[in-house]
N, C-alpha and C positions, 0 to 999 in steps of 0.2 A: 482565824486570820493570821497570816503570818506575819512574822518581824521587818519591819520599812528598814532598810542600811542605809542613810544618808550619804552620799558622798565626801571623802575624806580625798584631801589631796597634800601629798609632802614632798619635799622636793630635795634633793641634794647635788652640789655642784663639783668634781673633781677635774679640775683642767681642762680638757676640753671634750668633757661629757657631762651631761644633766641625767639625773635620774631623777622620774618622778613615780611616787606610790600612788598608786589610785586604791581604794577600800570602797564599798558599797554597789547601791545600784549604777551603772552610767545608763543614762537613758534622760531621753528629752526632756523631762522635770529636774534631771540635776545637772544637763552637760552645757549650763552655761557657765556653771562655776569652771571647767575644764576651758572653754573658749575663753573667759574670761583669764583664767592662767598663762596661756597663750598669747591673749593680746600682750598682757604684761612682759612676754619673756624678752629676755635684754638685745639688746642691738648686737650685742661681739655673741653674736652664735655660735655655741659649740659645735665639734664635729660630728659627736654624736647625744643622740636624745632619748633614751631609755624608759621605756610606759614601763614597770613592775605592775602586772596584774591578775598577781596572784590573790587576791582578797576582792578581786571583782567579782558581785554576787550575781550578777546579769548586764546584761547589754541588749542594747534597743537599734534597729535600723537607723536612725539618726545618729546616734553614737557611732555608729560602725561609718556613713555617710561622711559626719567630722574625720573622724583618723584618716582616712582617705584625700579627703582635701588637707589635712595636716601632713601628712607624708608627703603629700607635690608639694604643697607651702614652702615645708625644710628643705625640700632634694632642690628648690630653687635656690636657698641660700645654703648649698651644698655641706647641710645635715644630713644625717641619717638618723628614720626613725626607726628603732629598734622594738616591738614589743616583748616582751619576756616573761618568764612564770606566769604563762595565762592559767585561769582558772577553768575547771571543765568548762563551763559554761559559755565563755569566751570563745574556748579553743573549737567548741561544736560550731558554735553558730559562726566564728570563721571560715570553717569548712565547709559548713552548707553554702554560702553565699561566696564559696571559688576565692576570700581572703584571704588565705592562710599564707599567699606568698608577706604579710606583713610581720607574721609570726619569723621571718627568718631574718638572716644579717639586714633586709632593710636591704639588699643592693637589688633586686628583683626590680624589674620595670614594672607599674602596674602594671593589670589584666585588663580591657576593657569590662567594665560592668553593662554584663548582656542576661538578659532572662534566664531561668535554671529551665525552664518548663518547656518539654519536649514537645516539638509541633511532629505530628504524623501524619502522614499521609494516607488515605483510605484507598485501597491498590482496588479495583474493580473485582467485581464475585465473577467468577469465572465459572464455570457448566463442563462438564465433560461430556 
């Protein structure tokens, strides 16, 4: 069996930027502590909001689903969510699921979130 990483969250404030560390799994058994973070965070919103997740050991479709609605939340109260030092694991499964524009300054419009899986079409058997 392998090792459980609990979720760890730290946070630090520099003028009008927040950084938060994220450690462990994020994934639907721990990402209410992270929502719960959030709900708490202060009325005078920084400019910018910095995920450090470099020490995330995995990520789950729900977790990736929150940052998504976390990034519109902030860009409505015109934050920027930045993520930074992702961990392999992070940075794959961004990329499979077309995220990766979250991986950058955060100025990206979302992508529509549309299916990866290729529909073909079956072209009729042809005879010579």
């Amino acid at each position: 069996m392998g090792m459980v990483h609990e979720l760890s969250l730290t946070s630090t404030r520099e003028s009008k930027k927040t950084t938060v560390r994220i450690r462990g799994e994020l994934d639907f058994a721990s990402l209410s502590k992270l929502v719960a973070f959030f709900e708490d965070f202060p009325e005078s919103y920084p400019t910018e909001c910095q995920l450090d997740c470099s020490e995330v050991t995995f990520i789950d479709s729900e977790a990736c689903k929150f940052l998504i609605r976390l990034q519109r939340d902030l860009q409505r109260r015109n934050t920027t969510l930045i993520l930074k030092n992702c961990s392999r694991p992070v940075a794959r499964v961004f990329a499979l699921l077309g995220l990766d524009y979250l991986l950058s300054s955060g100025q990206a419009a979302p992508k529509p979130i549309t299916s990866t899986r290729r529909r073909t079409r079956r072209e009729p058997t042809r005879t010579h």
